[in-house]
N, C-alpha and C positions, 0 to 999 in steps of 0.2 A: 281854382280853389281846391285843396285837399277835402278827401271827402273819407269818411272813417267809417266802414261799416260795422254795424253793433247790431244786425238782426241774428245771424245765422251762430250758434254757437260751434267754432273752431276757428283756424287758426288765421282765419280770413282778416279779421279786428286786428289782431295785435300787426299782420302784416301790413295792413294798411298806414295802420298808425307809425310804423319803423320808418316807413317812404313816410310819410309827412314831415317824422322828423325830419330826418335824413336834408329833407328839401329846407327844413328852417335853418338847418345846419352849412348847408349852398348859399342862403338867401343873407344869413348872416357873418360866413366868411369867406365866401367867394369860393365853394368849392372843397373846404377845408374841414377844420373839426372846431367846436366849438369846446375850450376845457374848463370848468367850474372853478373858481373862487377856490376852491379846495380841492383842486388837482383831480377834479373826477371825469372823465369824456363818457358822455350815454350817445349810443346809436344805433344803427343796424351792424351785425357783425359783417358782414362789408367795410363798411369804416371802420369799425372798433376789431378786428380781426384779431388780436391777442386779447381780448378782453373775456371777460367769465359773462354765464348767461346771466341773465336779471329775472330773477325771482318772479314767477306768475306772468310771465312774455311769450310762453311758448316757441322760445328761441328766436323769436323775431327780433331781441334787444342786446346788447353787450354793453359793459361799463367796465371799463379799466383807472387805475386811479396811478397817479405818479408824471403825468405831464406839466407843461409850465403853462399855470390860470390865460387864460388870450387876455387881451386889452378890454379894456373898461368901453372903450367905442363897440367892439363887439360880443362883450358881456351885455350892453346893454338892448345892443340890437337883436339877438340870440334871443334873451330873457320876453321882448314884445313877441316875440315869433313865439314862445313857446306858453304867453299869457292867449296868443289865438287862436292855437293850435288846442291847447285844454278848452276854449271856447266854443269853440265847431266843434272839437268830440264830445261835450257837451249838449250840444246842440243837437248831435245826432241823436245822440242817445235820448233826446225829452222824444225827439219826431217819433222815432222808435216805439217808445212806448205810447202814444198817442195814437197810434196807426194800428198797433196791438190791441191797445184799449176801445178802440173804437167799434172794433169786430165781434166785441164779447159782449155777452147779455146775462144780465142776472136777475133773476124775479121780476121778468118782464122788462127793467129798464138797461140800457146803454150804461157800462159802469162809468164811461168820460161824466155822465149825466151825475155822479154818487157824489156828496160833498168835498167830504174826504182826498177822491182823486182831484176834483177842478181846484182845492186848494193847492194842491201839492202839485200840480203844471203851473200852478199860476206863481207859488213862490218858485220854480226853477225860472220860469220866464221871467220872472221882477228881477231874478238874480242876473241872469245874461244882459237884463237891461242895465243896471246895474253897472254890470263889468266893461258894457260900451261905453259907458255914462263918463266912469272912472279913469279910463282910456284913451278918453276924448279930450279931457282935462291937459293945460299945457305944462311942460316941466316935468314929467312923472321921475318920480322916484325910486328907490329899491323898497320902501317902505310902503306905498302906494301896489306896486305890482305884487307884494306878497299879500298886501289886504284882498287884491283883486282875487289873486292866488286860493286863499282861505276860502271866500264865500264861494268859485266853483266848487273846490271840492266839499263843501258842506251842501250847495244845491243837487251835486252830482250823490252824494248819502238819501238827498231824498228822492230822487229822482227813481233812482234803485230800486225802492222800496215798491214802486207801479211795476217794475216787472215777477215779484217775488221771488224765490226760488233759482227762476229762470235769469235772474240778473248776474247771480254767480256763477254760471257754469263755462267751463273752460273757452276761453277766447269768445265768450259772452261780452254785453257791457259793462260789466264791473271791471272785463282785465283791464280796457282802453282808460275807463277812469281812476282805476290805480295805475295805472303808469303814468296818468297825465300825473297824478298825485307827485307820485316818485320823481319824475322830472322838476319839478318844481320845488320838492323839497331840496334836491339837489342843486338846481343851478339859481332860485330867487331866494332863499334864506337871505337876507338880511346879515351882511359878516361886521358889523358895527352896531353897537347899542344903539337905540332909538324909538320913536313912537309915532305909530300911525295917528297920531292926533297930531303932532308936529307936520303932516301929511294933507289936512284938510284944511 
């Protein structure tokens, strides 16, 4: 299992998260490159070697646009890899902060103990639950994986907010959760009308 680190701020997170991709990108075309619906490849600049850097990656990421979209078999096996892949960095990042929070003390009590925070582990946690739940469901959809899509990155907004400050700073947890973001705007958008209600 890929594993993302999001304690130490540099350039640790985004590299790790490049190999993860990288590896969904192995898992779902054998080796090869996966290219979006709209002619975009993201990966490590190893693979994407002509490719310009990606904005807030610390050079761990390259995206070039102008190839022919892969097949729909592995558009869609690409898109699961990259709803799990935002999932575990997710994931790391709630641990993350829970591990941080736990060590701190304020007017005598544990702030995990503060309402406030046990709300806000408990909606990122309902949300990962959630995204298994949605997942697990048979048939999935393009419509389905962007709802999945949506609610990380709105759990990963709150999840942020337990580290303060400390969540933005460079190759912190925020970079790892804006590129899961950027990944997923790019390769799950939804390229046909439609409605996630038609979905449930």
């Amino acid at each position: 299992m890929d594993t993302i680190t999001t304690t130490s701020p540099d350039t640790a997170a985004p590299r790790d998260f490049a190999a993860a991709l990288d590896a969904c990108h192995d898992r779902a075309a054998l080796g090869g490159l996966v290219v979006s619906r709209g002619g975009w490849a993201v990966a490590s600049p190893a693979r994407v070697p002509a490719g310009a850097g990606v904005p807030g990656a610390s050079g761990a990421l390259a995206a070039e646009r102008g190839g022919t979209p892969s097949d729909d078999r592995r558009q869609e096996a690409f898109a699961d890899e990259l709803i799990g892949l935002h999932r575990r960095t997710l994931r790391g990042v709630l641990d993350g902060a829970v591990a941080r929070l736990d060590g701190r003390v304020s007017e005598g009590s544990n702030l995990l103990n503060r309402q406030l925070v046990r709300g806000a582990v408990a909606d990122v946690a309902l949300a990962l639950s959630e995204a298994d739940d949605l997942r697990a469901l048979p048939g999935s959809t393009p419509w389905r994986r962007w709802r999945i899509h949506r609610h990380l990155v709105d759990a990963g907004r709150t999840v942020l907010k337990l580290y303060g400050a400390g969540g933005f700073v460079a190759g912190g947890p925020g970079t790892v959760l804006y590129l899961a973001e950027v990944l997923g705007n790019t390769y799950l958008r939804p390229e046909r009308p439609g409605s996630e209600a038609a979905d449930d």
